[in-house]
N, C-alpha and C positions, 0 to 999 in steps of 0.2 A: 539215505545212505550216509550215515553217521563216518564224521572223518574223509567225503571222500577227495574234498580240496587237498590234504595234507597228501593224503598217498596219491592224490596223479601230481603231484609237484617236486615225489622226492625223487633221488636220482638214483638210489641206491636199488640192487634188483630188488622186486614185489612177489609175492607168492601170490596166485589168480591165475586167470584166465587168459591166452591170447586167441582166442576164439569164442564168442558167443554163437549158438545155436539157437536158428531161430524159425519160425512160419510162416510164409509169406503166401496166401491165397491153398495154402493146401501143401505147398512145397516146400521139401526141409531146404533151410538155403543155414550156409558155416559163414558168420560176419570175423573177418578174421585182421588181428592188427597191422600186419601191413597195410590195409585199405582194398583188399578186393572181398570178392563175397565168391564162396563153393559152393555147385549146386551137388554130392555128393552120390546121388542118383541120376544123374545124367555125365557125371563128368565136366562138368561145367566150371571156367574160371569167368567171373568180371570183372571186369576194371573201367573205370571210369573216370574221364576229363585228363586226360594223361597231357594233355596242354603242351607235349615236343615242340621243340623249335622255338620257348615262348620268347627265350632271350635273342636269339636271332632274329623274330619278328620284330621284337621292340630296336632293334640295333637297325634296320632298313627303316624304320621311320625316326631314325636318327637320336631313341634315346635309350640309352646303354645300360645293360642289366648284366651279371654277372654269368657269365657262358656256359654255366657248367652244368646248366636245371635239365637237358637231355639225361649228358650220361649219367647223374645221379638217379631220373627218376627209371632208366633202363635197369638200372642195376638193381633197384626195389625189387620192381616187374620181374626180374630174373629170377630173382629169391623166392618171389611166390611161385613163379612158375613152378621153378625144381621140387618145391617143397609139396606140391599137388600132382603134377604130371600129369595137365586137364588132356582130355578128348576134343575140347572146343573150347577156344579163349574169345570171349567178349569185349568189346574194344566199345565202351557206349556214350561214343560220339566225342568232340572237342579233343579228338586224339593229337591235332597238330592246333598250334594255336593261331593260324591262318591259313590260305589255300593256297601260296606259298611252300608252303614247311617241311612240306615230304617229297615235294620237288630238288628244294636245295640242301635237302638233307645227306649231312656229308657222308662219307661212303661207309667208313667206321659205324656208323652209328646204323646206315643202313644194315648192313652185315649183321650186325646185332640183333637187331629187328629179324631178318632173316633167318636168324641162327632160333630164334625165340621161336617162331613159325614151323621151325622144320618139325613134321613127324605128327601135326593134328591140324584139325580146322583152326579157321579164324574169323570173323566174322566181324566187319569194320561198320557201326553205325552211325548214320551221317548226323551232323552235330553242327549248331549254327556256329561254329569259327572256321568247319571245315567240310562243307558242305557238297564236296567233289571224291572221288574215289582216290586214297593217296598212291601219289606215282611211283609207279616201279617196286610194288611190295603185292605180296599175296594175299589172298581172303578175299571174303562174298561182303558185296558191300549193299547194303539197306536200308530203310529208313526206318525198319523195326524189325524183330524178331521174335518168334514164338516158339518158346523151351518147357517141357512139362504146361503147369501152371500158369507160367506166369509170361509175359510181355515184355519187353525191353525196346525201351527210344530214349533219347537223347533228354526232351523236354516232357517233363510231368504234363498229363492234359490236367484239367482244373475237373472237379466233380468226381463220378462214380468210375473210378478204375482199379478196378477189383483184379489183382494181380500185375499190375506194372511196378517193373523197378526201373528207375532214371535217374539220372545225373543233374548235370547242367546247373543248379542252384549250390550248388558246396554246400549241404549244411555243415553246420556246426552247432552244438550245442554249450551252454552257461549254466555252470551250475557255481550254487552259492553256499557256502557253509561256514555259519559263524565270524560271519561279516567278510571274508573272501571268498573271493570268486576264481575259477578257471574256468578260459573257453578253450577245446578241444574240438578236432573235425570231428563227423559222427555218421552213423549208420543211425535214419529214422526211417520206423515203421510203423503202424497199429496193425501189423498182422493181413493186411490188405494190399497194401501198397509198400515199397521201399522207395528213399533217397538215398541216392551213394553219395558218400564223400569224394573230393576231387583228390588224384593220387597224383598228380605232378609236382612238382618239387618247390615251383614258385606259386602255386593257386592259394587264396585267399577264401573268405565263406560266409556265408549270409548266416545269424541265427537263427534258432527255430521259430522264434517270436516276429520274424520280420514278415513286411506286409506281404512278399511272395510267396510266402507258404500257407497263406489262408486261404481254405476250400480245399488242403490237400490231404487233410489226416482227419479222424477222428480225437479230436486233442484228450480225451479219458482215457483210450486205447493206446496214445502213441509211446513210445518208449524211443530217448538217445541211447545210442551204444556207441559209447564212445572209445574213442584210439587215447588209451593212455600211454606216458614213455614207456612202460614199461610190460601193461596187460590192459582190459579191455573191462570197461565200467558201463553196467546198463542203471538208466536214471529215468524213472519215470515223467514225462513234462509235467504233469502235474504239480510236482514234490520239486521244481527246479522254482528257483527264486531271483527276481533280478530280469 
């Protein structure tokens, strides 16, 4: 992908894509750059590692992060929301970033939540930082789910899972061109399985090359699809350097 350091780094608007379309186990699923994925035949919204609450969890263990990563990352979540009008919003796992977080979730943001709920399913998948049902909010809570094709939990199993999408690892993918580099969050796949990118405001990400991701893809097949500022870059791992 010739030039594609230069265009995910400028700021200026890009002409592209903010959607890649893609195949996941048989099922059309829309990788879109806000960070959630559509499933367009079932109605389906996901999202993924939404991480609430993370700077109020780090403030009760007494170190302080800047308070604002709720309402920023609600306010994303809103925009896809509206912009799809899902049947059924997916929630896949590490929705609060402790078991905590939706307990003392202030009422504001509650409401929010609430307001985001009203009028479809919701479906809350249990996730290792929040591994309880969160208090006082609606939806079916589980430890996986099964949509069309494809499967949904929180933690990739390691080996043969022929249509799971999961969270929990932030990928991100590096790609290198002409001696620089840009890392961006990503959408991986090889057509089998998906990684979601984490959609919270203050999350972090492993890259694809890191030792957690071995045994999860077929590395010839996989493709990053990456969240650029401005539209949405698929990069072979093969063709990525670095």
């Amino acid at each position: 992908m010739p030039g594609a350091t230069a265009a995910l780094k400028t700021r200026t608007p890009a002409s592209g894509p903010t959607t890649v379309d893609v195949t996941v186990n048989g099922t059309a699923v829309v990788c879109d750059r806000t960070g959630v994925i559509w499933l367009p035949d079932s109605g389906t919204l996901v999202v993924s590692d939404l991480h609430l609450e993370k700077g109020a969890a780090h403030a009760r263990r007494g170190m302080l992060l800047p308070p604002y990563d709720t309402a920023a990352t609600l306010a994303r979540l809103a925009v896809a929301i509206a912009r799809y009008n899902p049947r059924l919003v997916i929630s896949l796992g590490d929705s609060f970033h402790d078991r905590s977080g939706s307990q003392y979730l202030p009422d504001c943001y509650r409401d929010e939540l609430i307001g985001l709920q009203r009028g479809r399913q919701w479906s809350w998948i249990e996730g290792n930082h929040d591994p309880e049902r969160p208090a006082g909010l609606e939806g079916d809570w589980c430890s996986q789910l099964h949509v069309e094709t494809l499967v949904f939990r929180h933690e990739p199993n390691y080996g043969a899972a022929d249509g799971e999408i999961a969270g929990h690892l932030h990928p991100v993918a590096r790609v290198v061109r002409r001696g620089k580099g840009v890392r961006r969050p990503c959408f991986a796949s090889d057509g089998k399985r998906m990684l979601m990118p984490a959609f919270g405001s203050t999350t972090g990400g492993l890259e694809l090359r890191h030792s957690a991701m071995r045994g999860l893809f077929d590395q010839n097949a996989l493709v990053a699809h990456l969240i650029g500022r401005e539209r949405m870059y698929s990069v072979a791992f093969t063709r990525m350097n670095g």
